[in-house]
N, C-alpha and C positions, 0 to 999 in steps of 0.2 A: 499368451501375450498380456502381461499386466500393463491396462490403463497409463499412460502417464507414466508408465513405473512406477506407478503407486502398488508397493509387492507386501504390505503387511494391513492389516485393520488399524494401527497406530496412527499409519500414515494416511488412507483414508478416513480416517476420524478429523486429522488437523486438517485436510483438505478439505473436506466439506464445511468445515466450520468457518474455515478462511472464508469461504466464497460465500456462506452467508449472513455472517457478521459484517461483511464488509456490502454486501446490498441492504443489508438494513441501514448502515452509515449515511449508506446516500439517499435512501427513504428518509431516515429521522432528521437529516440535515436540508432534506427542501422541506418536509412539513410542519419544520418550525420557522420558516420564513412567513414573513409578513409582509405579501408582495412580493417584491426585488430584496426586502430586506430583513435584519435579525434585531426584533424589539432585545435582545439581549448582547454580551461583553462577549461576543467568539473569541477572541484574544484571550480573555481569561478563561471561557470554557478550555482549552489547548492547556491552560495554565492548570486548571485542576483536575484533566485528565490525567498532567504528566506525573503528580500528585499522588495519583490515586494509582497506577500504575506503578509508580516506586514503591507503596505500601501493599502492595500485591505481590511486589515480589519478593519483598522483606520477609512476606509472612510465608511465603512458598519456602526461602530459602530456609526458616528458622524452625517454623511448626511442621512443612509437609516433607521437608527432608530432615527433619530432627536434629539439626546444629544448634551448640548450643550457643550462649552471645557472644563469650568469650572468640569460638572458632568463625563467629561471624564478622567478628572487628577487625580479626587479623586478616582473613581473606579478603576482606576490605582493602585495606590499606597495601596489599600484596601486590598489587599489580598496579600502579600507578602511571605505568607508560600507555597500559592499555586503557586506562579511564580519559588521559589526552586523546587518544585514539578516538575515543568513543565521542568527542564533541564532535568532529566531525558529522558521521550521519546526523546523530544529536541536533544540528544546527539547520542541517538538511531536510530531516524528517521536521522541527519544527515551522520552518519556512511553507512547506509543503500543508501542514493541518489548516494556517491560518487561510494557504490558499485556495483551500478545498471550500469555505466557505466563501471565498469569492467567488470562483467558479461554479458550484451549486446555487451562485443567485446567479450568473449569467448564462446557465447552460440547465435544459434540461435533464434528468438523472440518465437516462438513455446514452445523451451526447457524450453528458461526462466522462460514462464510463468507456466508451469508444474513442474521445479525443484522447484518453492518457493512457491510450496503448502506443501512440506513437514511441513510446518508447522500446516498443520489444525487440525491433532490429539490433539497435543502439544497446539493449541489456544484453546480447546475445556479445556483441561487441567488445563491451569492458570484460564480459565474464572469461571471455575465453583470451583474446591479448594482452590486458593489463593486468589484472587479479590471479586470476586461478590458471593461465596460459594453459589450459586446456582445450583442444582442437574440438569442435562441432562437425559432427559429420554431414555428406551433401544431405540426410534423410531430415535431421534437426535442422539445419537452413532452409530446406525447401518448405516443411512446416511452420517455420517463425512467418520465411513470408509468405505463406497463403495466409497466417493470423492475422500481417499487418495489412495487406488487403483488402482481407475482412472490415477490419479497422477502417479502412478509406472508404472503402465503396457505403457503407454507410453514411456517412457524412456528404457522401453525394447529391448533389439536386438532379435527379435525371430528367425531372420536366422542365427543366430551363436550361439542358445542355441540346443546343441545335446547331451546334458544331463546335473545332478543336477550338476555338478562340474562347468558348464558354468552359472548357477543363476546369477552370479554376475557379468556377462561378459559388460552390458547395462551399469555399475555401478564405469566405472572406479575412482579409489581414485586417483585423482589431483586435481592441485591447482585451476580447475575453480569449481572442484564438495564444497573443502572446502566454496572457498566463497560463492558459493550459499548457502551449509550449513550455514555460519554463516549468511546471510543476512538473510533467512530465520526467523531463531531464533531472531535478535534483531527487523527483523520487525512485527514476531507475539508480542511478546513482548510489544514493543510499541505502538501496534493497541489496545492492551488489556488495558493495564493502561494508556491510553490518553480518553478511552470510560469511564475508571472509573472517570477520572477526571474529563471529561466533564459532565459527569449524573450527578455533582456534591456529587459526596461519601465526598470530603472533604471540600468543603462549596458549596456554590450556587451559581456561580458567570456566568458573561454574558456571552454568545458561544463568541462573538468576542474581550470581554476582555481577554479570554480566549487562544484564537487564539495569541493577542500579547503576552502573555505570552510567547507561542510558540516558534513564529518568533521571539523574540529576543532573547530567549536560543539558535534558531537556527545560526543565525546569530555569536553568540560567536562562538561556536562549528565549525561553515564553516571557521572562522576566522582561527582560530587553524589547521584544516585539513589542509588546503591551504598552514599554513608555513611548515605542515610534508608531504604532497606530492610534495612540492619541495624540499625536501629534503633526501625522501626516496625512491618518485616513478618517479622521474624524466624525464618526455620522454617515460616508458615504456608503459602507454597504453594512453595516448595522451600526446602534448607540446601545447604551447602557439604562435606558429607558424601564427596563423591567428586572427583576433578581432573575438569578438562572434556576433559582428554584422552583423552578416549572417543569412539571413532568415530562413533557418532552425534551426537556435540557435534560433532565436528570438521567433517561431512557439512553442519550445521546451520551454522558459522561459513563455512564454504565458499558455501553456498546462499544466505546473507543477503548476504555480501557481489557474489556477481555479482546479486543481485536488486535494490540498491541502485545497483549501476552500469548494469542496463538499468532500471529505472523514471528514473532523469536522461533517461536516451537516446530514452525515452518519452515526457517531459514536453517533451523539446525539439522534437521531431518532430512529435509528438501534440498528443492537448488531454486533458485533467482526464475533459473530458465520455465521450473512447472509454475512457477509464480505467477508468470506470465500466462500461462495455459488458463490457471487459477481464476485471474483478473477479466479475463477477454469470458469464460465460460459465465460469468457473470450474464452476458449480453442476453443469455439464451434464458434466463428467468425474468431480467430485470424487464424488458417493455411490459411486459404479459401483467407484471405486477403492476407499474406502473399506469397502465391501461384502467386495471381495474381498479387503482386507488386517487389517482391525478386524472385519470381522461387524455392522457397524451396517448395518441395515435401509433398505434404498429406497420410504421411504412415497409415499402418493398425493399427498399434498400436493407435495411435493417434485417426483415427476413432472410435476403442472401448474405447477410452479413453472418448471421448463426446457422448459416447453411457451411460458409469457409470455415468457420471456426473449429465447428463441428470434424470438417474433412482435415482441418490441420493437426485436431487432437491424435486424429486416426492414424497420419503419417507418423505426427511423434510417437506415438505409442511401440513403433516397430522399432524403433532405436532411440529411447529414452537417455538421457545423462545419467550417468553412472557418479551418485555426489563423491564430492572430492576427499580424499583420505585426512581425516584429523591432525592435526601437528603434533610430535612427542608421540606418548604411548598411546593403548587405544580407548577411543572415546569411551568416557563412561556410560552406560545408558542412563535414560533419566526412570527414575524409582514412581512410574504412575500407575 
């Protein structure tokens, strides 16, 4: 019974990288706050991420698969319906960077990473009725919600629940709990329909032609943020007070960008739904880390929260998603 269906070393390699690239994310992104806030431009760090990642993949596309300029201009310009395509997540995934830095000043790393699982039910949702109309069997549903479970029972206060009228005490309605909500949402969202585009549903085109697509809707969209968060959030949860050329910025711009080039490599390989397995497995490293580098406390809830986690890997693991067949002829492998 292969893990997760993770059934090659390829795909255990992107797996594990996902999971911790993206706990370092949220390590490097609270310990460069300053208190509640970022002496530096988060809006433009997003902005020269998105940067640094279209020149990553330029060079992948040109030096590490050997095309030469000429076959890279024309692939370019080849597929134009799917670069429209592509703003969407584009707008989506940028919406969602800007807000990981508000939520990492309102939410400790722990929380974060357990508030924006709310998503899993709801990914499980799009993947199989709107996108990919592939059916989840009862073994995949009964494991998503033991995950989201998981997910809740952490966020629980069980010393201030002294009856049903307290349920919802863990759950206060503010403005950090909206934004998790909304990031949540536009990043299941986007993880779904960037997998469908990649698996080429709407033509066949190269992961790292692919990828530019990306970075440079991204790049519009950071464009944009950046003149409305100086204009609406001015100061309030970081300023411009220091260059981002500070090593922990740099660590952070370093980090987002291979984390952006293995979650593609993830969605092509993978599926949304181990994404999710991916994300929540997180839980089970991050307090322990977090303990030892912040001093934030490994409560009980959180313990039986990577106690579900763990039992829902278990159940998926028995009937993993089978990813979805390519579009056109059969996908190429990529040359690593």
């Amino acid at each position: 019974m292969a893990v997760l269906g993770l059934n090659s070393p390829f795909h255990w390699i992107v797996f594990i990288l996902y999971v911790v690239i993206s706990i370092n994310h949220a390590l490097l992104t609270t310990a460069s706050q300053d208190g509640n806030k970022y002496n530096y431009n988060a809006t433009f760090v997003v902005l020269a991420t998105a940067v640094l990642k279209l020149c990553a993949s330029c060079s992948f596309y040109i030096f590490w698969e050997k095309n030469a300029l000429e076959t890279f201009i024309l692939d370019l310009s080849s597929h134009k319906k799917v670069m429209l395509l592509y703003s969407i997540p584009a707008f989506l995934y940028s919406m969602c960077d800007n807000l990981t830095f508000i939520n990492l000043s309102l939410h400790d790393p722990t929380t974060f990473i357990i508030l924006i699982q709310l998503r899993i039910v709801l990914s499980a949702v799009i993947y199989q009725q709107i996108l990919f109309k592939k059916a989840l069997s009862h073994l995949q549903w009964m494991s998503l919600l033991v995950l989201t479970l998981g997910c809740i029972i952490k966020h629980l206060d069980f010393s201030n629940m002294v009856g049903v009228d307290s349920w919802w005490y863990g759950f206060p309605l503010t403005v950090g709990l909206f934004y998790m909500l909304l990031q949540s949402f536009m990043s299941l969202f986007a993880g779904v329909y960037t997998e469908y585009l990649l698996k080429g549903k709407q033509e066949d085109v190269n992961l790292w032609i692919q990828n530019i697509y990306m970075y440079l809707n991204s790049i519009f969209w950071s464009v944009l943020f950046s003149v409305l968060r100086s204009i609406l959030l001015s100061g309030q949860y970081w300023d411009s007070s220091e260059t981002i050329l500070q090593p922990i910025v740099i660590a952070i711009l370093l980090n987002s960008t291979v984390h952006g080039i293995v979650t593609s490599l993830f969605l092509k390989n993978l599926n949304s739904v181990v994404k999710s397995f991916a994300i929540a497995i997180e839980m089970v490293f991050l307090p322990v880390v977090t303990n030892l580098l912040f001093g934030i406390a490994v409560s009980f809830p959180t313990l039986l929260a990577i106690v579900l986690v763990i039992l829902a890997i278990q159940i998926y693991s028995r009937n993993p998603v089978i990813n979805p067949t390519p579009f056109g002829s059969q996908q190429k492998k990529l040359n690593l």
